[in-house]
NUZANU-774621 format. One record per residue: x, y, z of N, C-alpha, C, O in turn; residue in one letter; residue number from 1. Coordinates in steps of 0.02 Angstrom, whole numbers, plus 32768, in hexadecimal, padded with zeros to 4 digits. Atoms other than C-alpha are relative to their C-alpha. Layout:
N
  n.u  n.v  n.w ca.u ca.v ca.w  c.u  c.v  c.w  o.u  o.v  o.w residuo num
    X    Y    Z    X    Y    Z    X    Y    Z    X    Y    Z       a NUM
...
***
This chain:
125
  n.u  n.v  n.w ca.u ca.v ca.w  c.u  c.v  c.w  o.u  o.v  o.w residuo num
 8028 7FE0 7FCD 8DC3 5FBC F602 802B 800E 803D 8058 7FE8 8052       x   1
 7FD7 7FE5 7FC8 8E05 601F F692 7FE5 7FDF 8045 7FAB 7FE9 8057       x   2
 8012 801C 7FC8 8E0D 5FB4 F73C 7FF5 802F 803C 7FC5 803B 8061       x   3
 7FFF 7FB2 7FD4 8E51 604C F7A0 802A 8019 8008 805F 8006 7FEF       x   4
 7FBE 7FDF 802D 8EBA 60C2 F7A6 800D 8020 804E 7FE1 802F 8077       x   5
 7FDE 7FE7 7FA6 8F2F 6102 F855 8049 8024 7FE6 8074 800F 7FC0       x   6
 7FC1 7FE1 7FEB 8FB1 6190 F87E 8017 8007 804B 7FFE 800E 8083       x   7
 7FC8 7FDD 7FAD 903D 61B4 F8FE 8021 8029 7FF3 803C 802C 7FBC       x   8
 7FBC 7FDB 7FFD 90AB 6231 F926 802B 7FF8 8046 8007 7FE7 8075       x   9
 7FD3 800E 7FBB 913A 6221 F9BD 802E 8031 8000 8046 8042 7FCA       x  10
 7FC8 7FD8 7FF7 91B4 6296 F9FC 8037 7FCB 800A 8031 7F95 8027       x  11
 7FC7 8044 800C 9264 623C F9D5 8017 7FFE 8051 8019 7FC9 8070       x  12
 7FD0 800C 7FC6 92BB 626E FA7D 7FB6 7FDC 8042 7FCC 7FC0 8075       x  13
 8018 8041 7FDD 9225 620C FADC 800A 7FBD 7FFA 8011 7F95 8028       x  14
 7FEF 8044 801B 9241 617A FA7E 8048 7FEA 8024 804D 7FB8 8048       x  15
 7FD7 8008 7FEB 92F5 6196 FAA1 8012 7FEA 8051 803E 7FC5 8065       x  16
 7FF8 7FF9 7FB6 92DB 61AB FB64 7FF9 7FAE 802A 8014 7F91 805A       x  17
 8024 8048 7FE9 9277 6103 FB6E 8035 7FC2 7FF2 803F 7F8F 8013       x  18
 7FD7 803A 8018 92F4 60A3 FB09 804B 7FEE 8029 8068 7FC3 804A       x  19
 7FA8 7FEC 7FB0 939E 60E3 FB69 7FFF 7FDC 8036 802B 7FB6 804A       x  20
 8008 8032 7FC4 934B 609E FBFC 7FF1 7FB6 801A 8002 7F97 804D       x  21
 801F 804A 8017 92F7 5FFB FBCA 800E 7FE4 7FE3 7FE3 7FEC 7FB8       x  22
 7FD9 803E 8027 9352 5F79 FB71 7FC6 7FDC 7FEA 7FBA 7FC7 7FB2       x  23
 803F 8050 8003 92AC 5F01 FB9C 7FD5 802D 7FDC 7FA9 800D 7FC0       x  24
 803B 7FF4 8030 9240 5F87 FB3C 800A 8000 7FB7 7FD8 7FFA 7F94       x  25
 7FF6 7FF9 802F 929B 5F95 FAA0 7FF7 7FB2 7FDE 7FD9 7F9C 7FAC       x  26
 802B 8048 801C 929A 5EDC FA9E 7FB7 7FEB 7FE4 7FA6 7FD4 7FAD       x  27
 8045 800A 800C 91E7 5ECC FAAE 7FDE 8022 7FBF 7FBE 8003 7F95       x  28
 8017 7FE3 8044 91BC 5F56 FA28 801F 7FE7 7FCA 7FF6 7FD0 7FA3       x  29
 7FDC 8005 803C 9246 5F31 F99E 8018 7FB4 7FFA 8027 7F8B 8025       x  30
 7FCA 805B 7FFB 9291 5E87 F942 8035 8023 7FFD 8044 805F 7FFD       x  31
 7FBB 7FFC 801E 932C 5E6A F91E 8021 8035 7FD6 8052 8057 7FE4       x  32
 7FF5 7FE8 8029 932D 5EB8 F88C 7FFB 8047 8018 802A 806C 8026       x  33
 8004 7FAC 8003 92EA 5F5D F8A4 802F 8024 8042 8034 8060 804F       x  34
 7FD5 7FD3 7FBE 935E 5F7D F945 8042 7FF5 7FC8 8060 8029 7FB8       x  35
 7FD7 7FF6 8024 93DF 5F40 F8CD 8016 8032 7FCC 8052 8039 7FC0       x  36
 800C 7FD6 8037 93AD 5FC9 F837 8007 8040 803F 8034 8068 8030       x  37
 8009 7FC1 7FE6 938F 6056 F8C4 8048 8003 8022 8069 8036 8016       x  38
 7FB4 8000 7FF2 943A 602F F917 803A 8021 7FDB 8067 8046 7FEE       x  39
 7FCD 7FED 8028 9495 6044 F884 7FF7 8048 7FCD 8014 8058 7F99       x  40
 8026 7FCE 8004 9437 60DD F873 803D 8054 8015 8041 808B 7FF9       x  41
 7FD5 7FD7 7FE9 94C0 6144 F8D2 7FCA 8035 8030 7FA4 802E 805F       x  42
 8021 7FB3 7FE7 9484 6207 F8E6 7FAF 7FF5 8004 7F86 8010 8029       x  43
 8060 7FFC 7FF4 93CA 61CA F8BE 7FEA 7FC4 801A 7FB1 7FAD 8019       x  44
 8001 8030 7FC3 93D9 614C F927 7FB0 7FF7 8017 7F89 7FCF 7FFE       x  45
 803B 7FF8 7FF9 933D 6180 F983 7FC8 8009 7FD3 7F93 7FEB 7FD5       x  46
 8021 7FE6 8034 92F1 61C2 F906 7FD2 7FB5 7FCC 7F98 7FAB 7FBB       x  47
 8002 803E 8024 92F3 611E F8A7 7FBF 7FD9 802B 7F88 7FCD 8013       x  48
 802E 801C 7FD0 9299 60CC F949 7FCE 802D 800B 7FA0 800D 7FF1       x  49
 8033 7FEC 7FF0 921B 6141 F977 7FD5 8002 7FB1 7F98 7FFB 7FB4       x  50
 8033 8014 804C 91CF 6134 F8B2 7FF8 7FC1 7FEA 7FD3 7FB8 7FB9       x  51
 800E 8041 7FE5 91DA 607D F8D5 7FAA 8008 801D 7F75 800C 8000       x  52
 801C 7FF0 7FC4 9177 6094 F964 7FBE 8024 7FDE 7F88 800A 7FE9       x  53
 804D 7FD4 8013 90EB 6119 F90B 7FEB 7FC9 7FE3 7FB8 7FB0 7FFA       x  54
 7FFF 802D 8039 90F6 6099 F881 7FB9 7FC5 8029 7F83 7FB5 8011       x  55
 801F 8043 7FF4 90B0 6009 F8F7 7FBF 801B 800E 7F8D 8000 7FF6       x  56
 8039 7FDA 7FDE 9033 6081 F94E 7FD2 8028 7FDC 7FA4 8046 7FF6       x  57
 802C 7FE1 801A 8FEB 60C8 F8C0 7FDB 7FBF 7FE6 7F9E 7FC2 7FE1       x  58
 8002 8027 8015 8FEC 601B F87D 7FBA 7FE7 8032 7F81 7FE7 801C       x  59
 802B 8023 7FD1 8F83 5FD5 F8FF 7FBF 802D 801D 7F8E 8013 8038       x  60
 802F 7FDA 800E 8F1C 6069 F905 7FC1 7FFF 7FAE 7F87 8015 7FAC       x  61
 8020 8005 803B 8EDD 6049 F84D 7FDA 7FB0 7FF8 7FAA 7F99 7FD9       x  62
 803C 8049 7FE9 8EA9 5F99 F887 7FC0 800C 8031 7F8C 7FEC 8035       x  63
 803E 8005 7FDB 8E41 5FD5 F8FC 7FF2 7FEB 8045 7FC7 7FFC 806E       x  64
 800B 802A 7FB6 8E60 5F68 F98C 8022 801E 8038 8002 8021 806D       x  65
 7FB9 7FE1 7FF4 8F0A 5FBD F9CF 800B 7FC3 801A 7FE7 7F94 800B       x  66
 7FE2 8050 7FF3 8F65 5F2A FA1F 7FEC 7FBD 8026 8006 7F90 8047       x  67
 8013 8056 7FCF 8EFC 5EA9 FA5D 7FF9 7FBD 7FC7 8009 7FB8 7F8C       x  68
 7FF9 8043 8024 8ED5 5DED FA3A 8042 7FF0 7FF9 804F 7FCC 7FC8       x  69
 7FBF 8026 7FF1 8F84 5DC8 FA64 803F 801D 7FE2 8078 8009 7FEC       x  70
 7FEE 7FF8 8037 8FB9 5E33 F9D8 804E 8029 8026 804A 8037 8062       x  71
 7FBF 7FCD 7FD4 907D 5E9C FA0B 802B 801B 7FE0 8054 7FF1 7FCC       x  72
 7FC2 7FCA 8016 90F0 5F1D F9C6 801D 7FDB 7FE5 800E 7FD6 7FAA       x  73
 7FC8 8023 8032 9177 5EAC F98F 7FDD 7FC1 7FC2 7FFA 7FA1 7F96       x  74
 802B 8034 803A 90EB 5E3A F928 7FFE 8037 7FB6 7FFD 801F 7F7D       x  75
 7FF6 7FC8 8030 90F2 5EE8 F8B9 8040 8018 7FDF 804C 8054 7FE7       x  76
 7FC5 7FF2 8013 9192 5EF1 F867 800F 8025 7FDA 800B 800A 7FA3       x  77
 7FF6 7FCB 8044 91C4 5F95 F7F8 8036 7FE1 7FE0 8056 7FBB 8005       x  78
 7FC8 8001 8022 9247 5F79 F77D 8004 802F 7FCD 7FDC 805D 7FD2       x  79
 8000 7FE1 802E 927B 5FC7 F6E1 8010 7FD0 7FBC 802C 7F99 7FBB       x  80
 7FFE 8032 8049 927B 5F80 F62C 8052 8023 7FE0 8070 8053 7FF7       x  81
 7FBA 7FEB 801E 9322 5F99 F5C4 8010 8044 7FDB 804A 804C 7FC6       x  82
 7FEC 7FB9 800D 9313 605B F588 7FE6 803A 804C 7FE6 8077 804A       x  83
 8004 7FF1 7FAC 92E5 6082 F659 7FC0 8008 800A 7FB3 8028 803D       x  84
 8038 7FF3 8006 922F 6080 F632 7FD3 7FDA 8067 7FE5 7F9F 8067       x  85
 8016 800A 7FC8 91D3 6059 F6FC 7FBD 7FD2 7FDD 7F8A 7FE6 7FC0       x  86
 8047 803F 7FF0 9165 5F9E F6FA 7FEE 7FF3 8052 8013 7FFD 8082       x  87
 8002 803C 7FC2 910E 5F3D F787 7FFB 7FBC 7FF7 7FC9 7FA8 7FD8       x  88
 8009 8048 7FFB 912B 5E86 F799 7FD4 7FF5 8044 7FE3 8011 8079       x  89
 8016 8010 7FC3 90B7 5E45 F814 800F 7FC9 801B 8037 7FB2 7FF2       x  90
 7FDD 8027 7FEB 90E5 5DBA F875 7FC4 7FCE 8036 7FA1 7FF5 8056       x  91
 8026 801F 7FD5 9078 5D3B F8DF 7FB3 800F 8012 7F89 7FED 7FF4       x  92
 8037 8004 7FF0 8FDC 5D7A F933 7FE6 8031 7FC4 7FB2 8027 7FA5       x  93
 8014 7FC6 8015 8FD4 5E13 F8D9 7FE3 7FEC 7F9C 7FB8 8001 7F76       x  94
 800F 800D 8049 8FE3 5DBC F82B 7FCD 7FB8 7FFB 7FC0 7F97 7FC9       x  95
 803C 8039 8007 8F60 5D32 F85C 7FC6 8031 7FFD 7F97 8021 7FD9       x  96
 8044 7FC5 7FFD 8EDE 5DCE F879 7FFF 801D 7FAF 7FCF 8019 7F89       x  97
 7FEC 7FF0 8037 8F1D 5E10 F7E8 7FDD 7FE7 7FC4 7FAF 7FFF 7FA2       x  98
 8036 8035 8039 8EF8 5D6C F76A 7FB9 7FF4 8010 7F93 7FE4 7FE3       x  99
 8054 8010 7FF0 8E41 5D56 F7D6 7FE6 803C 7FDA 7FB8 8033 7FB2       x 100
 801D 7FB7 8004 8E1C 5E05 F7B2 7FFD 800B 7FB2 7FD9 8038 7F9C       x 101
 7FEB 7FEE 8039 8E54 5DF6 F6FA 801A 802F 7FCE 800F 8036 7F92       x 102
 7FDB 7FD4 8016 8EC8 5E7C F6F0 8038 7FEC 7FDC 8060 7FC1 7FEE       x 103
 7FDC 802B 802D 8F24 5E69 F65B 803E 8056 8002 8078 8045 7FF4       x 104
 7FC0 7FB9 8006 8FA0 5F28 F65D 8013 801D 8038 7FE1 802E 8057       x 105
 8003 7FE7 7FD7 8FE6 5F6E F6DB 803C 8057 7FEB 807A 805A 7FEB       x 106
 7FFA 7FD3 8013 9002 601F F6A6 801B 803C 803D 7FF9 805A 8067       x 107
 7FCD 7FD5 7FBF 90A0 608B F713 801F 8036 7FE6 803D 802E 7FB1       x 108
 7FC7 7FD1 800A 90F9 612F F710 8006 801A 803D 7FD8 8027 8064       x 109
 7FD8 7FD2 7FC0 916A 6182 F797 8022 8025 7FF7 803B 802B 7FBF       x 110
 7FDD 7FBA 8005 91BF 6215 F7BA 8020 800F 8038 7FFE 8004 806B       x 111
 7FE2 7FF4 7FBD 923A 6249 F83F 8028 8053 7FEC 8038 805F 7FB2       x 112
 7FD4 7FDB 7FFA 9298 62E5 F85A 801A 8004 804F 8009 7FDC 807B       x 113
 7FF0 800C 7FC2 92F1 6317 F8F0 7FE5 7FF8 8038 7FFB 7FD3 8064       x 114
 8010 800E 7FB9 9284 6330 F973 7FAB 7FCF 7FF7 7F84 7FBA 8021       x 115
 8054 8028 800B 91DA 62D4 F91E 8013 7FC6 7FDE 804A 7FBD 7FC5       x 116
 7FF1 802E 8035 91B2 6230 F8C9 7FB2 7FEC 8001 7F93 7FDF 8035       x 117
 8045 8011 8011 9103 6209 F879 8008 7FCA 7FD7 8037 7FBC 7FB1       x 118
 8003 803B 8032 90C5 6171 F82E 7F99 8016 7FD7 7F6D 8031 7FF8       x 119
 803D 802E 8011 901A 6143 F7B1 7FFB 7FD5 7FE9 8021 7FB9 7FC2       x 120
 7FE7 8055 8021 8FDC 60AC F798 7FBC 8002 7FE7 7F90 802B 7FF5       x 121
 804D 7FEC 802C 8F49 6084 F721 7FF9 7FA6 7FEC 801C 7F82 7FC8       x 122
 8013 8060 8023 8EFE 5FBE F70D 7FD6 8008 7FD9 7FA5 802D 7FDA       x 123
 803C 8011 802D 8EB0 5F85 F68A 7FFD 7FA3 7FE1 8026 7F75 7FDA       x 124
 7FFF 8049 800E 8E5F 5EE9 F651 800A 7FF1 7FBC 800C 7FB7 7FAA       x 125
***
């Protein structure tokens, strides 16, 4: 059964503008990891981060709530599985709402080109 279902789209060179300048926001949105994967990203550098970024916001759009109850950007973690396929790990608040709620899939695809990057996200129990 379908919990709910959320899109984003972002222009990359906003993403870019915010990040250039803010050290303390990239922290806050991204772990480790995914600044590590978009880093080594090179030319899609941005690109990489702003479909992050749709990723979380569509994500949290398909819950329903958008980010409250404590819940925060970096509790949403994208990764990729071993042929580059785009998951979310959730992480703390987001994945305690998550098990209450009894969402058992969390169903992702993204897309970037140069100047766009869209995410959907689709829960199900």
């Amino acid at each position: 059964m379908i919990f709910g279902i959320g899109t984003d789209i972002i222009e990359v060179k906003r993403m870019q503008r915010h990040l250039e300048s803010n050290e303390a926001l990239r922290q806050k949105l991204y772990t480790k990891g995914e600044q590590a994967y978009c880093e080594s990203a090179n030319v899609m550098k941005y690109q990489s981060y702003a479909a992050r970024f749709a990723a979380k916001e569509a994500f949290f759009k398909a819950l329903g709530t958008g980010y409250r109850y404590g819940m925060a950007f970096h509790e949403i973690e994208v990764l990729n599985n071993e042929l580059g396929k785009p998951y979310i790990k959730p992480h703390g608040k987001v994945k305690e709402y998550l098990e209450t709620n009894q969402i058992k899939h969390i169903h992702l695809t993204i897309s970037h080109v140069k100047k766009m990057a869209s995410a959907f996200v689709v829960l199900e129990k």
